[in-house]
C-alpha positions as CSV (number, residue, x, y, z in Angstrom):
1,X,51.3,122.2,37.9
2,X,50.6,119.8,40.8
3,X,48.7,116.6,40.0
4,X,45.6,117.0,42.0
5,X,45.1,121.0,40.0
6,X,45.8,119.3,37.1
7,X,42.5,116.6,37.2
8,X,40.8,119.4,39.2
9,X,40.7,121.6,36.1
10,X,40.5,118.6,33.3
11,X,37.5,116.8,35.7
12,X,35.9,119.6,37.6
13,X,36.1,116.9,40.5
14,X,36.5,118.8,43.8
15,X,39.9,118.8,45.5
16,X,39.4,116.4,48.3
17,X,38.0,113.9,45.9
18,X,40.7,113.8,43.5
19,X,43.4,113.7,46.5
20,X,41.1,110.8,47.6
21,X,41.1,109.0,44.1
22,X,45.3,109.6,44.0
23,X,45.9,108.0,47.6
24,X,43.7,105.2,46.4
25,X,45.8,104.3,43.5
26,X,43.1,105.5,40.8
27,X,45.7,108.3,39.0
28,X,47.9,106.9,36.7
29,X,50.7,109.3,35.4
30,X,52.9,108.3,32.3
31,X,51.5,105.0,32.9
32,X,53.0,104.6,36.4
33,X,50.3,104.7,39.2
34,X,50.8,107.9,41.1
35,X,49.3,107.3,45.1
36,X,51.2,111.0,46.0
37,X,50.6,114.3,45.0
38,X,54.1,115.0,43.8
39,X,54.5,114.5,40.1
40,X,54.9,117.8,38.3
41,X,52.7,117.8,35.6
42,X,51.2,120.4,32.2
43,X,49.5,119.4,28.8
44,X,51.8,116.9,27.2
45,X,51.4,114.6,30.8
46,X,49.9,111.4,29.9
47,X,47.0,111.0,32.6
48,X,44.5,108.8,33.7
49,X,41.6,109.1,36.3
50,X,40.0,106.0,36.7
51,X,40.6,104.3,33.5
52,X,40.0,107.5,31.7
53,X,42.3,109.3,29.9
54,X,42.7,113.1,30.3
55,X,43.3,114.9,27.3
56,X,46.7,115.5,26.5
57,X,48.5,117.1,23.9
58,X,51.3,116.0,21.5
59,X,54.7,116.7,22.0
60,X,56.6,117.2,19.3
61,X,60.6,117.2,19.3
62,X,62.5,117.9,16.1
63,X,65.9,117.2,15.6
64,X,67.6,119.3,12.3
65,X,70.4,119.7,10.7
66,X,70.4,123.5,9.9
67,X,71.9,124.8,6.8
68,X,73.8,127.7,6.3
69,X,71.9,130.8,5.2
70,X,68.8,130.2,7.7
71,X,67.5,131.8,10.6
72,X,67.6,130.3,13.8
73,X,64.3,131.7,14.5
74,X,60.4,130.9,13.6
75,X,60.0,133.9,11.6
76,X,61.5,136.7,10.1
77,X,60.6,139.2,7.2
78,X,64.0,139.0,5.6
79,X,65.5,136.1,6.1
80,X,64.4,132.1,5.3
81,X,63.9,130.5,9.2
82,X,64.5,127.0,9.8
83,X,60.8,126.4,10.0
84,X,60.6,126.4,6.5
85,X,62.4,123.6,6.2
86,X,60.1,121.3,8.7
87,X,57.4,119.6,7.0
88,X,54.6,118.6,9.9
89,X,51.3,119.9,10.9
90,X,52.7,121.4,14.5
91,X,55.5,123.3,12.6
92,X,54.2,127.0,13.2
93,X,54.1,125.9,17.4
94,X,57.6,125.0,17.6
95,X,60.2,127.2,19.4
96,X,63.7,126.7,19.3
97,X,65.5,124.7,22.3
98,X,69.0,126.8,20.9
99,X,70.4,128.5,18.1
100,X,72.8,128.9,15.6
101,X,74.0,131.7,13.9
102,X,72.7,132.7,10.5
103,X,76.3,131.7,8.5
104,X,76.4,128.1,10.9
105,X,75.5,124.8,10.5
106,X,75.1,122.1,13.0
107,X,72.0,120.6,14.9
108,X,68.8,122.4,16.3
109,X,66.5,121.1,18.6
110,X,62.8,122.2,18.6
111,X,60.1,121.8,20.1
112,X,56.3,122.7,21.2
113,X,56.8,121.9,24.7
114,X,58.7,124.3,26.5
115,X,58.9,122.5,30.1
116,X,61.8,120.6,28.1
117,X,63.2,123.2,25.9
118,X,63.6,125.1,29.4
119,X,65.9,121.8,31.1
120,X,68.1,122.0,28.2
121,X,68.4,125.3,27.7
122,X,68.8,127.4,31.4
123,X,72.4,128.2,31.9
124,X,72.0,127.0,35.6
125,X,70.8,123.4,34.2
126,X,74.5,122.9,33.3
127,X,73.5,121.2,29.9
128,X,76.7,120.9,27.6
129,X,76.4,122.0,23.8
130,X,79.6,120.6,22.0
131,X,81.0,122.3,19.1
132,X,83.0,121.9,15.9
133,X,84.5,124.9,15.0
134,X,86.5,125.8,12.2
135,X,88.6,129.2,12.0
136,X,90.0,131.2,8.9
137,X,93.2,132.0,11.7
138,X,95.4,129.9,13.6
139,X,94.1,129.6,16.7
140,X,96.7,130.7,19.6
141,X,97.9,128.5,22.7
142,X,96.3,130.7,24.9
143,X,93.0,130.7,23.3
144,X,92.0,127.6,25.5
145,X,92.7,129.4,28.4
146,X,90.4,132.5,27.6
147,X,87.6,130.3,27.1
148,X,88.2,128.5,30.5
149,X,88.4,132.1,32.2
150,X,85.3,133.2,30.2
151,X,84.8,135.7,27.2
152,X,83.7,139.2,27.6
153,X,81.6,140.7,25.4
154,X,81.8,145.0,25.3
155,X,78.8,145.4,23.3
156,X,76.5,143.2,26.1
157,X,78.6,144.4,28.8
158,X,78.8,140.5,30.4
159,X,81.3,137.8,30.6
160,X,80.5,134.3,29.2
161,X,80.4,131.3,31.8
162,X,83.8,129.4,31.0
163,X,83.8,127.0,28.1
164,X,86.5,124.4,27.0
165,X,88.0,124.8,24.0
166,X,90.2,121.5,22.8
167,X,92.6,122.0,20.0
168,X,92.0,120.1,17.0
169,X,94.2,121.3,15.1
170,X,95.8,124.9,13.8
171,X,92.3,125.9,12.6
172,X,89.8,123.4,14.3
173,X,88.7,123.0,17.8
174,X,86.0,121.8,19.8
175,X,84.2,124.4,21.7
176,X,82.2,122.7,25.0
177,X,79.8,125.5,26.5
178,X,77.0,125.2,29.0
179,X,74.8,128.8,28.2
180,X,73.9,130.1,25.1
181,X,76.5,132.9,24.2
């Protein structure tokens, strides 16, 4: 949302004033002084008008180590989800920035404010998620090579984004991808 919407709605100050309050060097925005219109702002912004503080809402970022046997997911009837395993008053409005398989482990990022889980989560963003991953086969000299070219999947009728996969080993490698498939 635009600065000068943003104290509109939080003030009820017309328009003109509040443009007339930023170019003056009144606004303050994460505790820089904002004079132009620009900064892209929502409820976790810290803003000021004048020396007074608009409200703003906690954000709340969660990094865990998810366990095996868990849903990544904030609820299911079946299954245990990994909000079960968060103790803090904003657990139930997280969402998950990622996910893991049910039979994984590894890290999970959450979150309640989804302006950031978006940047590190849209395939376009180019964000890397880096991998450990362990095999029951060997894995083949030209596995690398699919990965790079991308992996098509029949049942979703699409083709991954390439991905590096570096060797490890015969049964470990570390899978680089930058979309969530």
């Amino acid at each position: 949302m635009r600065l000068d919407r943003f104290i509109t709605q939080h003030t009820g100050r017309p328009e003109k004033e509040v443009l007339r309050l930023i170019r003056a060097g009144a606004v303050v925005v994460e505790g820089e002084e904002a004079r132009e219109n620009r900064h892209p702002v929502d409820e976790f912004t810290a803003v000021s008008v004048e020396g007074a503080a608009l409200p703003c809402r906690e954000a709340l970022y969660v990094m865990l180590h998810k366990p095996a046997g868990y849903l990544s997911a904030t609820s299911d009837e079946e299954h245990p989800t990994v909000i079960a395993l968060i103790d803090h008053p904003l657990a139930g409005e997280l969402h998950l920035a990622g996910r893991l398989d049910r039979a994984s482990t590894g890290l999970l990022l959450l979150t309640n404010n989804g302006r950031w889980s978006k940047a590190v989560t849209e395939p376009g963003r180019g964000v890397a998620k880096r991998y450990l991953v362990e095999t029951s086969e060997v894995i083949g000299e030209e596995t690398a090579g699919r990965f790079a070219e991308g992996i098509y999947f029949a049942y979703e009728d699409l083709t991954t984004g390439p991905a590096e996969l570096e060797v490890l080993g015969e049964r470990e490698a570390r899978l680089t991808i930058y979309e969530g498939r």
